[in-house]
N, C-alpha and C positions, 0 to 999 in steps of 0.2 A: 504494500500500500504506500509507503514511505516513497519508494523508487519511482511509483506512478506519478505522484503528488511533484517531486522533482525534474522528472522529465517533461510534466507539464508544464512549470512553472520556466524550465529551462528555451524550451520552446516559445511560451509566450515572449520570453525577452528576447530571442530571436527572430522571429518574426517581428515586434515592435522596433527591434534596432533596424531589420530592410524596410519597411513600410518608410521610416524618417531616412533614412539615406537616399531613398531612390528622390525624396520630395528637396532633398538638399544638393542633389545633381545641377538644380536651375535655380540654385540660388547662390546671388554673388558674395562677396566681399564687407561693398562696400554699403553706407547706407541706403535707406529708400530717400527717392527723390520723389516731393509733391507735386504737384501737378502747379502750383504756383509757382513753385522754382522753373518749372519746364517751360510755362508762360514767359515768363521774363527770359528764358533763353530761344524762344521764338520772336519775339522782341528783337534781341540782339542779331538773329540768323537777317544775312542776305540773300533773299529768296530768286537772285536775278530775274529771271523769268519763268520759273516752275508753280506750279501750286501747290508742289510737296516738297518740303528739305529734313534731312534727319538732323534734329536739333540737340542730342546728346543718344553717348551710349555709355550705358555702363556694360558689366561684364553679364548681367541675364540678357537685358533689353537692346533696343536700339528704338528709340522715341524719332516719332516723325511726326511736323507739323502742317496741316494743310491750311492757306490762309488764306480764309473767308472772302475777305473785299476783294478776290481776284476773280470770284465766281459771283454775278451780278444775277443770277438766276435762282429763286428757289429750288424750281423742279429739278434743275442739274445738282446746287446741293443736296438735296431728300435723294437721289440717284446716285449718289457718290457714294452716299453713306449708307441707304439699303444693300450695294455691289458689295461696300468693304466688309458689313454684317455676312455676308454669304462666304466671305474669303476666307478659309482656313489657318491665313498667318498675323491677320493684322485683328487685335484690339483696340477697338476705341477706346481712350480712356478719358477724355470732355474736352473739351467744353460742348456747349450748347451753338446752334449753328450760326446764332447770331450775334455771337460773340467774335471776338478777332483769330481765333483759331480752331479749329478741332483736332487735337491729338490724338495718337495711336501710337500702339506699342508691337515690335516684334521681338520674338525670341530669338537671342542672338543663336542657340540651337540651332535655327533654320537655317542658319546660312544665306538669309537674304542681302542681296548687294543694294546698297542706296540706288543705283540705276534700275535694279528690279523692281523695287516699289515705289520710284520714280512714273516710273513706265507704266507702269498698274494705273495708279491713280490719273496718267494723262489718257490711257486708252478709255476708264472709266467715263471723266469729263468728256471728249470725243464721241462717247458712245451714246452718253446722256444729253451734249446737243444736236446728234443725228435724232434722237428721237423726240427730242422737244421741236424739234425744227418740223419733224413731220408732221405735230399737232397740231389741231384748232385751237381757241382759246379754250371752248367750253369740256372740249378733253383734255387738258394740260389741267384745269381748275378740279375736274373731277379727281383724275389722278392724283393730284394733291391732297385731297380731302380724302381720298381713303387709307393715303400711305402717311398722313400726319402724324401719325405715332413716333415718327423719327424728326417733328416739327413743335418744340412745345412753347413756342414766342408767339 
């Protein structure tokens, strides 16, 4: 009974020790950085002519900021941002879309290059005024109204 009770016991700490290691595989170093800190370094970023630039990495992430007053369109923002909800590598992490930027986060895991998600984000724009372009008013206005959910100003 003794040996069972130990082998048990021995187990659960093994198993508790891979469950926290596999979770500490993607986690860096150094602190968390807030999303106001990332603000202020979207601020500082030269966007020359992109609408996306990576505004810092640390060793999990690589923060990308897309900024707003370049995109004059809602429907093309609400379309940027349902795309990048569908993409398997980028997190949104905020702001709101009416705000001066909307960040995202990838895992530097991924291995994605700034010209990858460069690229992403301008085919999305691209894609989003082909189809706005092909719109009436009164289907661009509906469209908006049922994907709001990603519209909360």
């Amino acid at each position: 009974m003794k040996f069972r009770v130990i082998l048990m016991l021995v187990s659960i700490l093994i198993l508790t020790n891979l469950t926290f290691s596999q979770n500490n595989k993607y986690l860096g170093k150094e602190k968390d950085i807030t999303l106001s800190e990332l603000l202020l370094k979207a601020d500082n970023t030269n966007f020359e002519d992109q609408i996306v630039k990576r505004i810092y990495s640390d060793e999990k992430n690589s923060y990308f900021a897309l900024k707003n007053n370049t995109i004059s369109s809602k429907y093309v923002k609400v379309r940027i941002l349902e795309q990048s909800y569908q993409d398997k590598s980028l997190v949104n992490i905020g702001p709101e879309m009416d705000d001066g930027y909307m960040v995202f986060l990838v895992n530097n895991t991924l291995n994605k290059s700034d010209n990858e998600i460069i690229n992403l984000f301008e085919s999305w724009r691209q894609k989003a005024v082909r189809e706005m372009n092909s719109m009436g008013e009164a289907e661009m206005k509906k469209w908006i109204d049922e994907h709001i959910k990603f519209y909360t100003k």
